[in-house]
Each structure stands twice: as C-alpha cells, then as structure tokens.
N, C-alpha and C positions, 0 to 999 in steps of 0.2 A: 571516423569522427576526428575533432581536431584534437591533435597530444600535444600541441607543443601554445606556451600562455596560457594555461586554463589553471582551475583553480584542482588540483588532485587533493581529491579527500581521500586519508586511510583509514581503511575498517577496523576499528578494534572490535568490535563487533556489537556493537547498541546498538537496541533496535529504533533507535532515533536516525541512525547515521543517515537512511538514503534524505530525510529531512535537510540534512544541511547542503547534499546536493540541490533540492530541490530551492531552499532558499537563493542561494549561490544563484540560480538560474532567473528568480523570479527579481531578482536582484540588475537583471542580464547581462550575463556573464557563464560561460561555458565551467561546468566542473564535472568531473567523471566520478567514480569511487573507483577505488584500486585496492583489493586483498594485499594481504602481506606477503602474499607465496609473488605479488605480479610487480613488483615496487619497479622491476629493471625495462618494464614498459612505459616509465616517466620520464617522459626528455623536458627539458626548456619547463618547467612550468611556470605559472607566472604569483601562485601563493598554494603553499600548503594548509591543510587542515587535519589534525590526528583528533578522529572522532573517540568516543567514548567508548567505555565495554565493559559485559559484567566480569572479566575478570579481577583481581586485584595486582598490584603492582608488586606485594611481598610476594606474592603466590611462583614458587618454583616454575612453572610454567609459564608463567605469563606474557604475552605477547610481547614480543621489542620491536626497535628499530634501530639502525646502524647510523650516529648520530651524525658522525662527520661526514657521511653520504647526504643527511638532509641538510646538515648548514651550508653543502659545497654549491647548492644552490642561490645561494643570498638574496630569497625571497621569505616574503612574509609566511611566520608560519600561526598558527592558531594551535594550540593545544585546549581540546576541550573534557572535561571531567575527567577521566583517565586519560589522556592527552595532557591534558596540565599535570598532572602527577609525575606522567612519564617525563616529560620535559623537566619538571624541578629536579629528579634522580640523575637524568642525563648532566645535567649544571652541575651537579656537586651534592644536593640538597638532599632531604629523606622523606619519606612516605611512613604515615603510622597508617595498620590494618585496625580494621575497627569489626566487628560481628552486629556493631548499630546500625541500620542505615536511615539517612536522611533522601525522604521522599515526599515533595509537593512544593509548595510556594515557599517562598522567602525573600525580602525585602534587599535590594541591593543599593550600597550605599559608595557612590566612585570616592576617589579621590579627583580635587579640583585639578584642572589642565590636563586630563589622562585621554588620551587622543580617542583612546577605544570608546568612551564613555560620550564624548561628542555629542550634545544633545539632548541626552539621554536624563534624564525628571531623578530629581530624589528619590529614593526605597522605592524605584520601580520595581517591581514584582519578576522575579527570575524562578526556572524552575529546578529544582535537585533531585537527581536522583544517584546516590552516592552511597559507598559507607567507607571507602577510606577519607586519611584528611593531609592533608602535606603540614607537615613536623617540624623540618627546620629548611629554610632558606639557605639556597644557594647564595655564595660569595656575588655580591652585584643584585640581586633580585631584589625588586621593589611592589611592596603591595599597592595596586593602583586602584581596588575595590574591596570593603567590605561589606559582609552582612548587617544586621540591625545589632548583634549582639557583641558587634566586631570582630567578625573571625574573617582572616582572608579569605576571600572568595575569587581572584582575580591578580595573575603575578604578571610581573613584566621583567626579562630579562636582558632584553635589549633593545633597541628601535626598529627591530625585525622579528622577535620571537614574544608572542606573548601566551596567558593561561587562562582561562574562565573553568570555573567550579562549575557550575551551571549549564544547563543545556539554550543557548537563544534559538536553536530552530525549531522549538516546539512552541504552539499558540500559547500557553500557560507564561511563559515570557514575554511578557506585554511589551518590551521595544528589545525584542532578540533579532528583528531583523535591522535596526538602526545601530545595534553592535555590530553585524555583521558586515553591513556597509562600511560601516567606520575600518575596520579591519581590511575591506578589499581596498579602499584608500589610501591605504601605503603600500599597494602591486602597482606595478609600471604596466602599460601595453596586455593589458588583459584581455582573451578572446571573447568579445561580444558572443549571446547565444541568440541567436534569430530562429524563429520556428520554420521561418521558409526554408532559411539555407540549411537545416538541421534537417528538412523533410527532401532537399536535391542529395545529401549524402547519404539518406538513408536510400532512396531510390536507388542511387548509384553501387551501393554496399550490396542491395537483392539481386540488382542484374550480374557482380561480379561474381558474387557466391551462387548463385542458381544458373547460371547459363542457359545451354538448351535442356535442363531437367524437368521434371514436372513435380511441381509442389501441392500438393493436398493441402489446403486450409479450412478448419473447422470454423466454422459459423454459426453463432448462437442468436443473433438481434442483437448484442451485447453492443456499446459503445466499442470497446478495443475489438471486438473481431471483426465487427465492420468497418473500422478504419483500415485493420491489415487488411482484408479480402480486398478495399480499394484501392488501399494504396501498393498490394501484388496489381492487379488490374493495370495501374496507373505505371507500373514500373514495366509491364508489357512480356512478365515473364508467362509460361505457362502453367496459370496455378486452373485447380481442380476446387471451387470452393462448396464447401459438403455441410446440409443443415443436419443434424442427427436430433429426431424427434425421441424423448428420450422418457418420456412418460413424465417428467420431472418439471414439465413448464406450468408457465399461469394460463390464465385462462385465455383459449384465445390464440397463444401467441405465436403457433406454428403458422397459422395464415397471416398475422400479421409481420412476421419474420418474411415469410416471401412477398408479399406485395411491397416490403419495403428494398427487397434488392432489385424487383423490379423497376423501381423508380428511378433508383438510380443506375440501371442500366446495366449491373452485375449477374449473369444468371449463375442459379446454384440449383444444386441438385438436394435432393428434399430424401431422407431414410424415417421410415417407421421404425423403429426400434425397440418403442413402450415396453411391449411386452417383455423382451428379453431382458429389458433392465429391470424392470416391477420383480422379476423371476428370480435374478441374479441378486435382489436385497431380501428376499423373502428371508425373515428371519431373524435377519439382523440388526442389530439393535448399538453395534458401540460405532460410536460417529467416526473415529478413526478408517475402521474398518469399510465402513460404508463408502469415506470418501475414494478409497481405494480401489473400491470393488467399482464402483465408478468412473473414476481415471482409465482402469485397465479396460475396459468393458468399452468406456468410447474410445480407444485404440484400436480395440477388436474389431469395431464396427467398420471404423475406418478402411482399415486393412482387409475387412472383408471385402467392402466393398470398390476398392480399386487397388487390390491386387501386388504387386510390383511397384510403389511410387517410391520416387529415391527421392523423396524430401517431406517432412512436417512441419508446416510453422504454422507457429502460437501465437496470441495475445498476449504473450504474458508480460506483465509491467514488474515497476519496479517492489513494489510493496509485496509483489507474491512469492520474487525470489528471496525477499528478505525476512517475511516471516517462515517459510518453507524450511529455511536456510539450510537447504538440500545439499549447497554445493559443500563441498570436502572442504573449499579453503573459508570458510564462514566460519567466524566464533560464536557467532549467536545462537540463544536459545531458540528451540523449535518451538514453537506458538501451534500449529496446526499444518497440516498437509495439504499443498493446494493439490488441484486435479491436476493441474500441467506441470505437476514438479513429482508423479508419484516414479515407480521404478524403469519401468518401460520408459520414460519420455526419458530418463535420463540414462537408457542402454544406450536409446536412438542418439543421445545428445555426444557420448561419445564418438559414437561413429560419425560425428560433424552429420548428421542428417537433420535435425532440428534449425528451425529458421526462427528466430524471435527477435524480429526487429523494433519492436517498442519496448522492451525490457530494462532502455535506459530511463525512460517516459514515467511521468505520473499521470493519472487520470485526465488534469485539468490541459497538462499537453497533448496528451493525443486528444482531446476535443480540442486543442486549437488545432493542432496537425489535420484532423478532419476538416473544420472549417479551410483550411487551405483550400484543400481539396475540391470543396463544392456539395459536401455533405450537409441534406438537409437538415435544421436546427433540431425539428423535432426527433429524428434520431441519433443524434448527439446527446439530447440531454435525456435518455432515457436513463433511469435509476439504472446501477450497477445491478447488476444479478449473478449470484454465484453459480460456479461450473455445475459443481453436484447440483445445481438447481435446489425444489423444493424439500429435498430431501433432507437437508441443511435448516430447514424449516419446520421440521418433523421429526422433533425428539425421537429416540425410540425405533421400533420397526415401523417401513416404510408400506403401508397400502393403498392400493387403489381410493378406496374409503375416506381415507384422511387426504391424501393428496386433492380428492374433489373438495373436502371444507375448506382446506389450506385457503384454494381456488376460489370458492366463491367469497370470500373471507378478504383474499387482499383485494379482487377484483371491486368491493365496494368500498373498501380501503381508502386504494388510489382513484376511483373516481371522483370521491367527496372530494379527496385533494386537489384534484384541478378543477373541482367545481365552485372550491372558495379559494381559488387561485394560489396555494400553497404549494403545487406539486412540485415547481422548479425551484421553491426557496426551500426543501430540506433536500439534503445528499442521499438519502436513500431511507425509501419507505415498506414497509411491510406488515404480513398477517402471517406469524404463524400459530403451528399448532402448541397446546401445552396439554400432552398426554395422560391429565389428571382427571378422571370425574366427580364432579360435583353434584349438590342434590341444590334444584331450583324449581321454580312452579313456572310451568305455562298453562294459561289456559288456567282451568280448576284441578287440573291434575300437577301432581307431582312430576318432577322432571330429572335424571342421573345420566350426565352428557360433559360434554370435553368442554374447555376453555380455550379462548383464542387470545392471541398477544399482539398490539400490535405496537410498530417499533418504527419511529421516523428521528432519523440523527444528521447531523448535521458535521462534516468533518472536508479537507481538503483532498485528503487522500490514502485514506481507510487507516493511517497508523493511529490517530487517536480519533475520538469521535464522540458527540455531547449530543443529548439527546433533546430534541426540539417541543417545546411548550405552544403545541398548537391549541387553536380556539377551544374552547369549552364546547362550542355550537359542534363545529366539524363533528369534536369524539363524540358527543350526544348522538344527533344524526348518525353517525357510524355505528354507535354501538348498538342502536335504535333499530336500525336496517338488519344487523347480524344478528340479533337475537330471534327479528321476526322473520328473517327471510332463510337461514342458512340451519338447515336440519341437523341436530348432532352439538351446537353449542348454547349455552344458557348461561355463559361469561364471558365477558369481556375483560380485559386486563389493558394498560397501557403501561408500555416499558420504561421507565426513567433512571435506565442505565447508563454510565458511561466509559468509554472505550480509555486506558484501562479503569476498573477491573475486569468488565465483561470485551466480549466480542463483540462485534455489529452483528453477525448471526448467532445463531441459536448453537450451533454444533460446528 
C-alpha cells in the first residue's frame, strides 16, 4: 500500500479509531492506522492523527509518543480526545484525571476565524466520550472551540498542531466530517485513495505473498468472502475455495451460496459439516465459548479436508480486528471474539500463513472493491451475516429445534422486507431466537412457547448502529405470519436497540 503522503492515524486504542481511517478515506484520501509498537514504518506522511483511547493520560502506563519525532515531520497533526490531551502535556500544559466521565452529545461553540471550524453551524452537536479534562494551557495555546457551558473543547497550538475534545468520526457529530476536511486542508500533496488503484495493489500484494502456493479460502455467501474468493480468482493465484455447511445457516442458503458462485464463474467445493458442529455445541450455553468452539471446529474442517495447504485467508475487515483487539499491540478493550481472530487463526498468523487482504477495508469498500470486479449487485448487497452464524442468534444452548424457528422466523422476516422494498435501505436484518417461554392462547387452547426478536439497524460499518423504525404494516404482516405459521413461537418482540449499549447481535 501507499506509506509515503497518506494521512497515518495512531492507535491509542478507541474503539472509534479505525472510524477516522475510514473518514480520512471517504474524504478521498489514503490513511492507514499504525500501533504504537510500528510508528518506524512511517515515512513522508502527509498529516498525522493521534486517535483516542480508554487509557488516561495521568495513569503510570499510559501510552506515549516521542514528540520531537512527530514534529520533525512538519505536517498537520490532529490530536483527538486523548490525542489532544497528549499534545497539551507534550506543549508544556497538564491533564486533570477525573473518575466522571462525559459521554454523548454536546453542543460545540468555535471561535470566529478558527480555520478548523470552516463552515461549520453554531452549537453543532459533537460527540464526547471522555473523562479526563486538560487543566492548564500550554505557553502559546489558544482555545479555538468551546462547549455550551464554555469549557474548552478544541486547542490550537500552532498553524500545524491542533486538539478536538470530541470525537468527528462518529455520525453522532453532525459536521465531524467538515472538521476533518477542514483539517486535511492544511496537508500539502496528499495520496488520493481510488478504490481501483487500491484493488491493482491489493492484487499485486496476493501474487507476491502467495506465489506458486496454494491458499484455501473459506466461503460463506457473505459479501467479504465472496469478494476475497474473487478477487484470489482475479489475482490468478491458486486458491482452493471451500463452502463449509455448518448447520448454522438460514434457510436455504447452502444452495443459494452455490448457485451464486456459479454465476460468476468461481467453483467451490461444498462440505456437510451440520452434524459435527450441532455435536460440538451440545451443551453449551456461554456465547464466548460457543464462538470458539466454532472458530476452531471450522479450521478442523478445513484442515481436514485439504490436508497440507500452506496458506489461509480470511475475510476479515477492519471492525473485526478492532473489536477482537486480539492483536498484542491493541490497547483496546475486547468487546467480543470474532471467528477469524480466535487462537488457531492466530498460531497460523504467526507463522505468516494467514492471508487477509481486506482487513484494511470497511464493509462499504469491499462492495465497491466488488463492484470493480463485476460482482453482481444482488450479492453485494446481501445483509452481513456472522461467522458463528445462527448460533449468534440463539441465546443459550444451540439445537437443531431452535435453529429450524430461528429459520423460518428470519426467512419471513426478510421476505416481507423486500416485499415492501425496505431490504436494501436497512444494514442488517434479523430473527432471532429469545429463549424465554411465555404462556399465549392459540386457537381455544392455552399456549407455553419461545419468543422471537426481530432486529433491523441501520449503521455504516458495524462500530455503532441505530435501529430502524420500519412501517407498522411490514411488523404487522410479519408478526402476523410468525405467530401463524412458525411452530414453537407465540411472540413477537421488535428490538429498538442501539449499538452502543447493545451489539447488533444477540451474543
């Protein structure tokens, strides 16, 4: 990829950071993330950003950076919520630790002529998530933003280093991406990101890393693993692409997983599996666990079945490594365990055998990266579906029994949704199960049976996510259908949760 002009963001480790890559991009404009263990792979950049992190800045431990190394650059830097902290301590100035923290909207108010602010509306809405506060000003530092109550929110120490309190790359900051442009506005010679050129080096990066080896790539229907398996394909190495039926899909979707590689021309090899995973969760009940017993189990599979392959790649994008935050040099908090990040995939990743060429990618890029390609629309915009599958969907322990209600449950779901033409305007839809039973009447008889949940949200790319206020008519009809059609439930729920405090799945 390109190092030299891009905009290098460092991890302090918020789980917002890969957001302001993503910004930075959508912006277009080339930016990477770089840990703090990798800072000496930063040549030439053309603007820095020091993301946020739950650490504090008094705390003994707390992440640093070597400041006369970043100024020797004399580019723009950004310091954002702990970034700005760190930069006003670097200057001279103090950090007070607080045990309060300040979490959700708040009004931001610039000062007139503040370059960063360019644009930007009265007490637009910014979002915090913080609990120290910067105490005293460095010698030169000027507040160029505050809040409604007047507290700094925003320092400027020189016409190349400034701070924001605030996070702009999450939606809840209503003009965070017209801060951020304002900001890439004073870089010189920034590396444009094109999705074309971005998909020639990824090509070029598979053939040089794989050679003549042979790569096994797992295949779900998913949007990301059907872009890898095409774009291995397209790159002309020899990959091995592998569906593993895993007892855990919707209704359905093993055969439409293969007629849809048929189309486009990719064959893959099809494994029954059900059984051995249904066998392998018997039992078990904590979601942790489960995702694990999972992860490992479709390695087994793999491995069973082709033997000797000296290569694995993944799907895996950016938001899996980041909530995972598997790797050793992440400060971030672990949120949940993805499938491609459990123990096994990271022996193999040691031993450089792991291939994950979309990892720097968000959702919405690999469906353009796909459309590159020639990837038909309708499997592009297939809702995400997670690794664990439905089991993810199924509080609790996992059986045969409930994986069928799960099943006919989202499958009349998602019909209704593209039947009143909402499927494509929410980010991802579902039915699962809620392992409670209730007492309802069908019929003249009494009825003690499970409840279903169904959950459509709407998000860019799975870090935060709002839950969608579809028609009254749809849930009617929907819930109308599950009650009468689907054996085992005698409620209906609709989720109106949002990402945070919950997940977009259940477990």
């Amino acid at each position: 990829m390109h190092v030299k002009h891009l905009v290098a963001v460092i991890d302090f480790g918020s789980q917002y950071t890969q957001l302001i890559v993503r910004r930075v991009r959508e912006l277009g404009f080339m930016a990477k993330l770089y840990a703090l263990e990798d800072l000496d792979q930063i040549h030439e950049p053309g603007a820095v950003i020091l993301s946020g992190g739950p650490k504090s800045t008094t705390d003994a431990d707390a992440p640093d950076i070597d400041f006369a190394w970043l100024q020797s650059f004399g580019v723009p830097v950004l310091g954002v919520c702990y970034g700005m902290q760190l930069l006003n301590i670097k200057h001279g100035g103090t950090v007070k630790g607080s045990n309060k923290r300040e979490y959700g909207p708040a009004a931001l108010v610039p000062e007139a002529g503040a370059v960063l602010y360019k644009d930007v509306t009265p007490s637009s809405q910014v979002w915090m998530s913080h609990s120290d506060t910067v105490d005293h000003l460095a010698e030169g530092c000027s507040v160029i933003a505050r809040n409604a109550e007047g507290v700094p929110v925003s320092l400027q120490w020189s016409d190349r280093m400034y701070g924001i309190q605030f996070h702009p790359e999450v939606t809840h900051s209503h003009e965070g991406r017209t801060i951020l442009r304002n900001f890439l506005a004073l870089a010189d010679n920034l590396q444009r990101f094109d999705i074309g050129d971005f998909k020639n080096e990824i090509v070029q990066e598979i053939r040089d890393r794989v050679g003549d080896k042979q790569v096994v790539c797992g295949v779900s229907g998913g949007v990301d693993s059907t872009v890898l398996a095409v774009l291995l394909h397209e790159a002309g190495v020899n990959v091995r692409p592998i569906f593993v039926d895993n007892g855990l899909l919707r209704k359905n979707e093993a055969e439409e997983v293969q007629a849809n590689f048929a189309r486009m021309g990719v064959e893959i090899e099809t494994i029954d599996a059900s059984e051995r995973f249904l066998n392998a969760l018997a039992g078990e009940g904590d979601p942790e666990k489960k995702r694990r017993i999972i992860g490992g189990l479709f390695l087994d599979v793999f491995w069973d079945a082709v033997g000797n392959a000296e290569m694995l790649a993944q799907g895996t994008l950016y938001p899996d490594v980041i909530e995972s935050a598997s790797n050793a040099k992440s400060k971030a908090s672990v949120i949940k365990t993805h499938h491609n990040r459990v123990e096994r995939v990271l022996e193999l990743q040691a031993q450089g055998k792991v291939l994950e060429p979309l990892a720097e990618l968000f959702k919405d890029e690999v469906r353009e990266l796909g459309a590159a390609m020639g990837i038909p629309h309708d499997i592009l915009w297939r809702h995400p579906f997670p690794g664990p599958g439905l089991a993810v969907r199924c509080p609790g322990e996992v059986t045969k029994e409930r994986l069928d209600i799960i099943r006919e449950c989202d499958a009349i779901f998602i019909g209704n949704l593209k039947k009143f033409g909402w499927y494509e305007k929410v980010w991802q839809a579902y039915a699962g199960l809620i392992p409670v039973k209730t007492v309802g009447v069908k019929g003249d008889e009494r009825s003690y049976e499970w409840a279903t949940n169904l959950r459509a949200i709407v998000s860019e790319d799975a870090m935060t996510a709002d839950w969608v206020e579809l028609p009254p008519a749809l849930l009617r009809e929907t819930s109308n259908r599950i009650l009468n059609e689907v054996k085992g439930i005698n409620r209906v729920l609709y989720d109106i949760s949002t990402k945070p405090p919950a997940s977009i799945e259940w477990e």
